[in-house]
Structure formats: C-alpha cells, structure tokens
PDB file of N, CA, C and O in Angstrom:
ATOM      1  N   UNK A   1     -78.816 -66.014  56.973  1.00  0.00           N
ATOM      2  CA  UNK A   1     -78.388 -65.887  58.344  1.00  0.00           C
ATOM      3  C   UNK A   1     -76.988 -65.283  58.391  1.00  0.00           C
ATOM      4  O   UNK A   1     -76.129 -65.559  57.553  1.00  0.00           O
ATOM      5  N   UNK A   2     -76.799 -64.438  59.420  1.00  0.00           N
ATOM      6  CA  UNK A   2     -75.163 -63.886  59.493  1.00  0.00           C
ATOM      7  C   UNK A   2     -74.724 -64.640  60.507  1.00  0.00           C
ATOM      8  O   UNK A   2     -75.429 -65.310  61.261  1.00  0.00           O
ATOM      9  N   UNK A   3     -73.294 -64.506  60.533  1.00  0.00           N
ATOM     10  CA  UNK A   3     -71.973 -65.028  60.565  1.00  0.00           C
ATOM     11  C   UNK A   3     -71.956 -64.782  62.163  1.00  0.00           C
ATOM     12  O   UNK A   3     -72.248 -63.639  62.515  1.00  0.00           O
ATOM     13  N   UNK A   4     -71.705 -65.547  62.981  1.00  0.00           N
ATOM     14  CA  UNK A   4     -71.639 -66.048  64.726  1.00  0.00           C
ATOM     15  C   UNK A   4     -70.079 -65.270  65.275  1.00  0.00           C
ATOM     16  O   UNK A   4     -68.929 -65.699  65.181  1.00  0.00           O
ATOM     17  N   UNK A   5     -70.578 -64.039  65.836  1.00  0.00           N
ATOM     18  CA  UNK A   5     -69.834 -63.565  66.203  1.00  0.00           C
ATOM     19  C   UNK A   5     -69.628 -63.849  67.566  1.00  0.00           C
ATOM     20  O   UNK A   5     -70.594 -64.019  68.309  1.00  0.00           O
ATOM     21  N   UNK A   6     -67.757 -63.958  68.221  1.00  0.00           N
ATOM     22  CA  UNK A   6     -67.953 -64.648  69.337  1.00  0.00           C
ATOM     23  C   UNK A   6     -67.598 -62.939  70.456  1.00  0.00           C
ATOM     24  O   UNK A   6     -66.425 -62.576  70.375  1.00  0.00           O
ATOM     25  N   UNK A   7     -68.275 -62.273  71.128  1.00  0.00           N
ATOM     26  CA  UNK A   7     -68.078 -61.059  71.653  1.00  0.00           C
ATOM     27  C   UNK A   7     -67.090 -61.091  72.508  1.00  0.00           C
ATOM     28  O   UNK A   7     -66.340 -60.123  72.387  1.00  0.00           O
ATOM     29  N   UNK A   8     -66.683 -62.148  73.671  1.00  0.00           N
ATOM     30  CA  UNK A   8     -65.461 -62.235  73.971  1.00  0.00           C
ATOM     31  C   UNK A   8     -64.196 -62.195  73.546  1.00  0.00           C
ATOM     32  O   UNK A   8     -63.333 -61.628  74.217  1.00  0.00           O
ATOM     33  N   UNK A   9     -63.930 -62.787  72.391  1.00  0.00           N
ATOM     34  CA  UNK A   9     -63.211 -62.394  71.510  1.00  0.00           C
ATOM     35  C   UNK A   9     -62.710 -61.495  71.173  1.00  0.00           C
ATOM     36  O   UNK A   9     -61.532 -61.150  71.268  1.00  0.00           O
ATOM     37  N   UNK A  10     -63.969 -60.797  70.538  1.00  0.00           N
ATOM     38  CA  UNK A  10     -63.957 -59.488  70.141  1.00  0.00           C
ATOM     39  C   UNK A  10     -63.444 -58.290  71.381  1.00  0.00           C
ATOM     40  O   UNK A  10     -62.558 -57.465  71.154  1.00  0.00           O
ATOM     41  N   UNK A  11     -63.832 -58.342  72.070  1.00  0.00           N
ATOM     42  CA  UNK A  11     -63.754 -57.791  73.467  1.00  0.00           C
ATOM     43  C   UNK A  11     -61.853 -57.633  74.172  1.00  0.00           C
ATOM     44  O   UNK A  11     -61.102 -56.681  74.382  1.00  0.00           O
ATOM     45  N   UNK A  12     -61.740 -59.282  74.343  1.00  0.00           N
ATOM     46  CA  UNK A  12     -60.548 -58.951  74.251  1.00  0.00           C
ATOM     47  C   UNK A  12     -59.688 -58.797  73.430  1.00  0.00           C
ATOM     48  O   UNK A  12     -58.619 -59.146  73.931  1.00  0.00           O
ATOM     49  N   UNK A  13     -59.530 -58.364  72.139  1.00  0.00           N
ATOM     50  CA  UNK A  13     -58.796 -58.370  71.215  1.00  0.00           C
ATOM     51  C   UNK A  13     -58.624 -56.939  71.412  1.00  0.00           C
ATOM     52  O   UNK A  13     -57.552 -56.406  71.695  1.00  0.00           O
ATOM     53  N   UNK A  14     -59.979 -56.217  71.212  1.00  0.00           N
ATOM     54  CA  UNK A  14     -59.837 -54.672  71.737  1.00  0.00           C
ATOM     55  C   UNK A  14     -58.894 -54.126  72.799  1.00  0.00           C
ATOM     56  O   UNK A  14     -58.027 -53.256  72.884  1.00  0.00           O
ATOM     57  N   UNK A  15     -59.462 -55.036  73.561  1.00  0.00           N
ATOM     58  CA  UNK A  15     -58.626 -54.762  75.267  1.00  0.00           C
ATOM     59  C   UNK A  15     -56.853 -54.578  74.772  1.00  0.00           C
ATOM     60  O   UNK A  15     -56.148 -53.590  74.570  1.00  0.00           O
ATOM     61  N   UNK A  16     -56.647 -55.829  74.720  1.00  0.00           N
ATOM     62  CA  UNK A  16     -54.834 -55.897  74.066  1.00  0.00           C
ATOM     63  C   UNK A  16     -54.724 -54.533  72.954  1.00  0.00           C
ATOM     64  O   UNK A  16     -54.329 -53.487  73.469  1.00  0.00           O
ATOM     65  N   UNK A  17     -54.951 -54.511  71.932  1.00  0.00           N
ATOM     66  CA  UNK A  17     -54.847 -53.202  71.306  1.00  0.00           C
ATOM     67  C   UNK A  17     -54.792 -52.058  71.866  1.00  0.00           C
ATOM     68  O   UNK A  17     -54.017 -51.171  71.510  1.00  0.00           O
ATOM     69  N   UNK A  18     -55.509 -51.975  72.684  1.00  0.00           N
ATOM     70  CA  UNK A  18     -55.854 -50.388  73.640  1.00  0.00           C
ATOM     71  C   UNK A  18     -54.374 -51.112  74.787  1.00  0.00           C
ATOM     72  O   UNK A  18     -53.547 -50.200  74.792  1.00  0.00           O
ATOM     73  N   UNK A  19     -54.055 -51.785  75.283  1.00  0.00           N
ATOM     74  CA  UNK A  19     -53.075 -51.713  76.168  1.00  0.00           C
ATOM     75  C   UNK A  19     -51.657 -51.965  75.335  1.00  0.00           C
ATOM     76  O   UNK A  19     -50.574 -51.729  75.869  1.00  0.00           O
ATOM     77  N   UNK A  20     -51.761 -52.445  74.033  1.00  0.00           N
ATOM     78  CA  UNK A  20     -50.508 -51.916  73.237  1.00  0.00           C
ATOM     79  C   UNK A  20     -49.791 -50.751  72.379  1.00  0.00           C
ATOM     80  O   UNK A  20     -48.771 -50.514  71.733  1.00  0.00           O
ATOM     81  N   UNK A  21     -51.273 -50.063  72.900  1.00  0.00           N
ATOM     82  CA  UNK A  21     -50.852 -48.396  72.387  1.00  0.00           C
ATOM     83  C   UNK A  21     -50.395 -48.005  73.785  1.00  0.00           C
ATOM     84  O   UNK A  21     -49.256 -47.540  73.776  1.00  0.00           O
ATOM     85  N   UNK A  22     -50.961 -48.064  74.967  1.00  0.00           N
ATOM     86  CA  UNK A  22     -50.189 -47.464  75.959  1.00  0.00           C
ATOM     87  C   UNK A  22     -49.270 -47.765  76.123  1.00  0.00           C
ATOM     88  O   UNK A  22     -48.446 -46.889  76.390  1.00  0.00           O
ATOM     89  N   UNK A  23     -48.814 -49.222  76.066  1.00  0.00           N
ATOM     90  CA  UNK A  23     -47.512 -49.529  76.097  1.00  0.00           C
ATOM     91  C   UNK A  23     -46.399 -48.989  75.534  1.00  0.00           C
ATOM     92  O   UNK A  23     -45.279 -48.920  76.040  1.00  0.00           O
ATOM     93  N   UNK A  24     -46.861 -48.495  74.149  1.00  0.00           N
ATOM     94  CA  UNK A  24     -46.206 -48.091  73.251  1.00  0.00           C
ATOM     95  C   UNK A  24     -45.995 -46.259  73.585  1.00  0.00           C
ATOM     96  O   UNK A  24     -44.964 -45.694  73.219  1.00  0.00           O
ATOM     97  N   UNK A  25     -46.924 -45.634  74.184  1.00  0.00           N
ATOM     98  CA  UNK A  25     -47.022 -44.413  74.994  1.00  0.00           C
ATOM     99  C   UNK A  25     -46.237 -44.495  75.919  1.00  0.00           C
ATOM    100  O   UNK A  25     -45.327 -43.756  75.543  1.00  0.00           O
ATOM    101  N   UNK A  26     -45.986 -44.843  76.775  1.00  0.00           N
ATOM    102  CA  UNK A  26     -45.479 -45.418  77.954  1.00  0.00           C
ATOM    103  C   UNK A  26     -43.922 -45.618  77.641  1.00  0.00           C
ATOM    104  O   UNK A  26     -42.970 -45.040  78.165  1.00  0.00           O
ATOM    105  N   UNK A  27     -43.928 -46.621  76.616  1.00  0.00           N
ATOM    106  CA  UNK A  27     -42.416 -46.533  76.477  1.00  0.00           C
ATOM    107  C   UNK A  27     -41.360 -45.581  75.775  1.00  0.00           C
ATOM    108  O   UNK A  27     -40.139 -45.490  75.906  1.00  0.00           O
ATOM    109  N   UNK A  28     -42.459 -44.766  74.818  1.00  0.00           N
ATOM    110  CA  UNK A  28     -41.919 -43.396  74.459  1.00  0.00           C
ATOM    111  C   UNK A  28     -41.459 -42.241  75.574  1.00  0.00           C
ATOM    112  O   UNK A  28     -40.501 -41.469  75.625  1.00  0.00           O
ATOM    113  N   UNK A  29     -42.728 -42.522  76.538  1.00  0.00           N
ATOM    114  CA  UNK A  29     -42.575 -41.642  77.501  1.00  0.00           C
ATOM    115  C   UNK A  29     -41.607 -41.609  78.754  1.00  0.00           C
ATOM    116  O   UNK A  29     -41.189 -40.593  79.310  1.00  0.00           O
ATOM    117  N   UNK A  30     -41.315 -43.020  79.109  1.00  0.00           N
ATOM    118  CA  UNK A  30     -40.036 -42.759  79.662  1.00  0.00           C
ATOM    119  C   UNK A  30     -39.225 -43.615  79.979  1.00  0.00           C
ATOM    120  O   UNK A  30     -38.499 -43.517  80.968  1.00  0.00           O
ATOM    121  N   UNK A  31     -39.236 -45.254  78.626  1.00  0.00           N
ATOM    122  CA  UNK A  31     -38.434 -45.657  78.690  1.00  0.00           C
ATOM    123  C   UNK A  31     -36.664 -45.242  78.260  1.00  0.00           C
ATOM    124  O   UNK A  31     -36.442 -44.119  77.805  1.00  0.00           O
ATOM    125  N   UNK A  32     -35.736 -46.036  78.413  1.00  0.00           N
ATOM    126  CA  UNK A  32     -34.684 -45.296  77.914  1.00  0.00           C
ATOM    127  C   UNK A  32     -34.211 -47.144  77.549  1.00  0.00           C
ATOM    128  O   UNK A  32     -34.890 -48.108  77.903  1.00  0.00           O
ATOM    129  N   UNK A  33     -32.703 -47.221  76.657  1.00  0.00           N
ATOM    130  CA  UNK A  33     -32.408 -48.227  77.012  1.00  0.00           C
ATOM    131  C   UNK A  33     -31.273 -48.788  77.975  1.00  0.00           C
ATOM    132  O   UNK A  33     -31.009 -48.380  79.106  1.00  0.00           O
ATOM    133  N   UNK A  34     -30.889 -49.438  77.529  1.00  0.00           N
ATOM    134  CA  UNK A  34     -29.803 -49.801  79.054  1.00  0.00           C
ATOM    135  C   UNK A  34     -28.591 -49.374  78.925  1.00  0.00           C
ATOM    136  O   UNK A  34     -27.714 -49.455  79.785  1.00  0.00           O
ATOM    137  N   UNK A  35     -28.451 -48.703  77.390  1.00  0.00           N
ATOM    138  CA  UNK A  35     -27.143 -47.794  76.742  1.00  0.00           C
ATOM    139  C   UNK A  35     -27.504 -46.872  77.042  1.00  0.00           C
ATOM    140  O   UNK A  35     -26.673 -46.325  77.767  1.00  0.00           O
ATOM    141  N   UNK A  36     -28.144 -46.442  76.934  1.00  0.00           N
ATOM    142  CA  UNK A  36     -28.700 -45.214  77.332  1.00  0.00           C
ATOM    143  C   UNK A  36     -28.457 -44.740  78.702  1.00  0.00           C
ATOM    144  O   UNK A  36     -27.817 -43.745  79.041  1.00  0.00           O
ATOM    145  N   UNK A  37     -29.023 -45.546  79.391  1.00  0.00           N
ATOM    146  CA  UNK A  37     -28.936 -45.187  81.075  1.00  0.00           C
ATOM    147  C   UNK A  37     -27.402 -45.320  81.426  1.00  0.00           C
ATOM    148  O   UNK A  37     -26.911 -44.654  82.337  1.00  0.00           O
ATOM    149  N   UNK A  38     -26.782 -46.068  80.787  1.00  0.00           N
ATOM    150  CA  UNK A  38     -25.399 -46.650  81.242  1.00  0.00           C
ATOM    151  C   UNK A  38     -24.384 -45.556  81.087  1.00  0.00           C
ATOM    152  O   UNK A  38     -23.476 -45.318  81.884  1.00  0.00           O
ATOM    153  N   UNK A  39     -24.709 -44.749  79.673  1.00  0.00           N
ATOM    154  CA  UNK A  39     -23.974 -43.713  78.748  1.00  0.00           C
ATOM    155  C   UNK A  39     -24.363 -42.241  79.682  1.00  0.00           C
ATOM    156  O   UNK A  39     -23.719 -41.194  79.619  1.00  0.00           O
ATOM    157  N   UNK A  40     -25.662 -42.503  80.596  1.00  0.00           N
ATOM    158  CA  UNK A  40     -26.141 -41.404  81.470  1.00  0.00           C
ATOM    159  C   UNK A  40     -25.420 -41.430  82.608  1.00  0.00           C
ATOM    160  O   UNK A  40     -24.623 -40.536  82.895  1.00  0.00           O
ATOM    161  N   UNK A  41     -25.702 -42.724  83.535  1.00  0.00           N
ATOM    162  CA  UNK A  41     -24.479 -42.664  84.489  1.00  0.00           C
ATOM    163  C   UNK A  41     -22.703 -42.660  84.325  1.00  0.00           C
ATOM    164  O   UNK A  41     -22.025 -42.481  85.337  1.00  0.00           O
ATOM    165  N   UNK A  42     -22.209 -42.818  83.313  1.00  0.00           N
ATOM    166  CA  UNK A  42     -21.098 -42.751  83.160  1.00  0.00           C
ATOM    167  C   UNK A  42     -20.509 -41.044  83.130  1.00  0.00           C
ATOM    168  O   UNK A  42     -19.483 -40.589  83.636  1.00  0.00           O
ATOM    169  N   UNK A  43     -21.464 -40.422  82.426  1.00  0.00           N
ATOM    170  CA  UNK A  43     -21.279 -39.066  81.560  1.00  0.00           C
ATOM    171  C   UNK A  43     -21.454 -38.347  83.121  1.00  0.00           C
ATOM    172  O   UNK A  43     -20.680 -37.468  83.500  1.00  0.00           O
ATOM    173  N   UNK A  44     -22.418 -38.783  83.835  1.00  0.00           N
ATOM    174  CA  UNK A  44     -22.762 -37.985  85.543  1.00  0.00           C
ATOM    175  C   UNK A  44     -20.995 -38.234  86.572  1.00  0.00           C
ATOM    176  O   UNK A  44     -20.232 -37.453  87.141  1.00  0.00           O
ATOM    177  N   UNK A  45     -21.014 -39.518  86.381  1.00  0.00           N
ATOM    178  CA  UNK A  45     -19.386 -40.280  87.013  1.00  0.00           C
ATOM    179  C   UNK A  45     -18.544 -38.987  86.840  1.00  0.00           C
ATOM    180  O   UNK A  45     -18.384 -38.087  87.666  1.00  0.00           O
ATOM    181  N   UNK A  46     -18.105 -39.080  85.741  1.00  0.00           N
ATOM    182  CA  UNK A  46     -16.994 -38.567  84.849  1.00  0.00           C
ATOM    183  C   UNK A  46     -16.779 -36.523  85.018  1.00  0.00           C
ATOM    184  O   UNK A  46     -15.851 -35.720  84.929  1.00  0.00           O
ATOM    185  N   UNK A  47     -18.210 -36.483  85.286  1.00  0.00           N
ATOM    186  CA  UNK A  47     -18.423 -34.737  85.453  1.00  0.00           C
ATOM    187  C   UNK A  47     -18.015 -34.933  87.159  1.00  0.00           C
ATOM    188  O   UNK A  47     -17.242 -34.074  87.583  1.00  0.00           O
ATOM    189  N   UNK A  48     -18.412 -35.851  88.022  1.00  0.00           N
ATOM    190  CA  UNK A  48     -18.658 -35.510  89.339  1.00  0.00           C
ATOM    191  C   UNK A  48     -16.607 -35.295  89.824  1.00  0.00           C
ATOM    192  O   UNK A  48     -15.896 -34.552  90.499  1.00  0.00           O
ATOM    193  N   UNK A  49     -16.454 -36.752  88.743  1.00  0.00           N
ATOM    194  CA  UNK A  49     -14.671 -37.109  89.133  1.00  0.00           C
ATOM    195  C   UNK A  49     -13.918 -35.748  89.056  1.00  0.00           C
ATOM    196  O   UNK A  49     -12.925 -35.372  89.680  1.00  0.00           O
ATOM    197  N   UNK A  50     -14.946 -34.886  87.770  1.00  0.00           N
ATOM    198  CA  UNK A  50     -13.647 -33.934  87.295  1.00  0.00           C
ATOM    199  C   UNK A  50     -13.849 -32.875  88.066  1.00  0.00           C
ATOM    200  O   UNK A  50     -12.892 -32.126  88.265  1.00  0.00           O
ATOM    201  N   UNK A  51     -15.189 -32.573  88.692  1.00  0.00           N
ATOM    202  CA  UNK A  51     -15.492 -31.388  89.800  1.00  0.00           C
ATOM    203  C   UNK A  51     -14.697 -31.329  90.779  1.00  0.00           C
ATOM    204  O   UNK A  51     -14.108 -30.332  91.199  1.00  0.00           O
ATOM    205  N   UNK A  52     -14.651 -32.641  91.256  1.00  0.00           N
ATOM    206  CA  UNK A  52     -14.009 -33.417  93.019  1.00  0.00           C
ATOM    207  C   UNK A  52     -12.285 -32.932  92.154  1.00  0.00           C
ATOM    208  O   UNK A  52     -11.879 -31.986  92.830  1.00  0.00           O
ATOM    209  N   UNK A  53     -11.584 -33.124  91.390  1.00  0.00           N
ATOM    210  CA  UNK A  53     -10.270 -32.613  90.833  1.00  0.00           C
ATOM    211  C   UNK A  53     -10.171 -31.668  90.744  1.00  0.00           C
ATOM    212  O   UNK A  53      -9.012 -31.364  90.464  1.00  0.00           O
ATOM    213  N   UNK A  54     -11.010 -30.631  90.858  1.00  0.00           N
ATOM    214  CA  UNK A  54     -10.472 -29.464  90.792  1.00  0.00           C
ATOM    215  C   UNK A  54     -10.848 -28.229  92.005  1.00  0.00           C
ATOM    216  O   UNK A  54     -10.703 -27.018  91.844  1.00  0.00           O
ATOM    217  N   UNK A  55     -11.477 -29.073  93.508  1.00  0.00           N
ATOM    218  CA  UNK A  55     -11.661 -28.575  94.386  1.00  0.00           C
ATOM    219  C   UNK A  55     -10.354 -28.278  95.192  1.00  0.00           C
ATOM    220  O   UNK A  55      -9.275 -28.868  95.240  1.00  0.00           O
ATOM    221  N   UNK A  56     -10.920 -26.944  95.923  1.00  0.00           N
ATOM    222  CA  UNK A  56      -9.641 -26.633  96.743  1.00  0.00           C
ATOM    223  C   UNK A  56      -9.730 -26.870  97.943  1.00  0.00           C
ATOM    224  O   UNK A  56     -10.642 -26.326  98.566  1.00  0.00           O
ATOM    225  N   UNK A  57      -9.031 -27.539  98.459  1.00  0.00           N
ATOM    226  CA  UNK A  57      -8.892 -27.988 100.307  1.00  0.00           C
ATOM    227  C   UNK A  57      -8.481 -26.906 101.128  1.00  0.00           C
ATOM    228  O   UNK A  57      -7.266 -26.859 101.322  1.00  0.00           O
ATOM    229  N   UNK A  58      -9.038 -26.191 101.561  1.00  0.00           N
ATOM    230  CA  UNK A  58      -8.639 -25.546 103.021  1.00  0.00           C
ATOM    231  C   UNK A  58      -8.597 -25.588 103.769  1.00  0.00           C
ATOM    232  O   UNK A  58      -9.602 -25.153 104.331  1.00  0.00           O
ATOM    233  N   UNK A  59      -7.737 -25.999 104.477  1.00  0.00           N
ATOM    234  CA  UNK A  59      -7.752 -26.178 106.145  1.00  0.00           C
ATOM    235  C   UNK A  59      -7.561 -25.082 107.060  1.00  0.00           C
ATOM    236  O   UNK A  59      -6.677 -24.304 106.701  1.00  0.00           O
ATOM    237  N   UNK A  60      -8.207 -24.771 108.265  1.00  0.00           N
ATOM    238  CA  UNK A  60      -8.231 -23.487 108.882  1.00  0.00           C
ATOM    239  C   UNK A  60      -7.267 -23.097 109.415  1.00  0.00           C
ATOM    240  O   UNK A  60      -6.684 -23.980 110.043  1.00  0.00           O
ATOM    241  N   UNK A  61      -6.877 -22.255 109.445  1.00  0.00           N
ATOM    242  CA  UNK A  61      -5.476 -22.199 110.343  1.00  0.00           C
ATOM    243  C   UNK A  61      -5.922 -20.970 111.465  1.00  0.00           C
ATOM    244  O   UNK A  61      -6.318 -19.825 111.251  1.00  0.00           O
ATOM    245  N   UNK A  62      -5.682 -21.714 112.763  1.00  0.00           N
ATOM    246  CA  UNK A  62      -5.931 -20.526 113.951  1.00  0.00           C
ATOM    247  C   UNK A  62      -4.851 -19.365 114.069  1.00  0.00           C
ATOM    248  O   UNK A  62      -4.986 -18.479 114.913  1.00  0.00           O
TER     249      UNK A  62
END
C-alpha cells in the first residue's frame, strides 16, 4: 500500500511558494529601502534648495 497523501497540504504549500516568488518579484520590482528613499528625498531637497539659490528676482518696473 502507498503512503496517505494529505492534498490540502500539498495544495497549500504550493500556493505559499508561488506567492513567495512573487513576493520576491515584487520586491525586486519596486521595493526600495527606507535608506534608500530617504537618500532619494534628501538628494531631490538639496537640488531643489540649490535651484531656488540661484534664481533671479525681477520685479517690473513701469
């Protein structure tokens, strides 16, 4: 006689595997980490500060 396979089991074990490769897709695809994002908004800050410094004000003169 063979060995009592339980298909639920089996079933979901598959399931989790197949949703820990997407996960794993998923987080290649567009996670970042929180250095990351932090090192992104800082680097955006820092360009916007130095743009706004070197604008010229004109005021109209009639």
């Amino acid at each position: 006689m063979g060995n009592v396979i339980n298909l639920n089991r089996f079933r979901k074990r598959a399931e989790r595997e197949a949703s820990a490769k997407q996960a794993d897709a998923n987080r290649a695809k567009f996670g970042r980490t929180k250095a990351a994002r932090s090192a992104e908004e800082t680097r955006v800050d820092q360009a916007k500060e130095h743009l706004d410094q070197h604008r010229i004000d004109r005021e109209e003169q009639p």
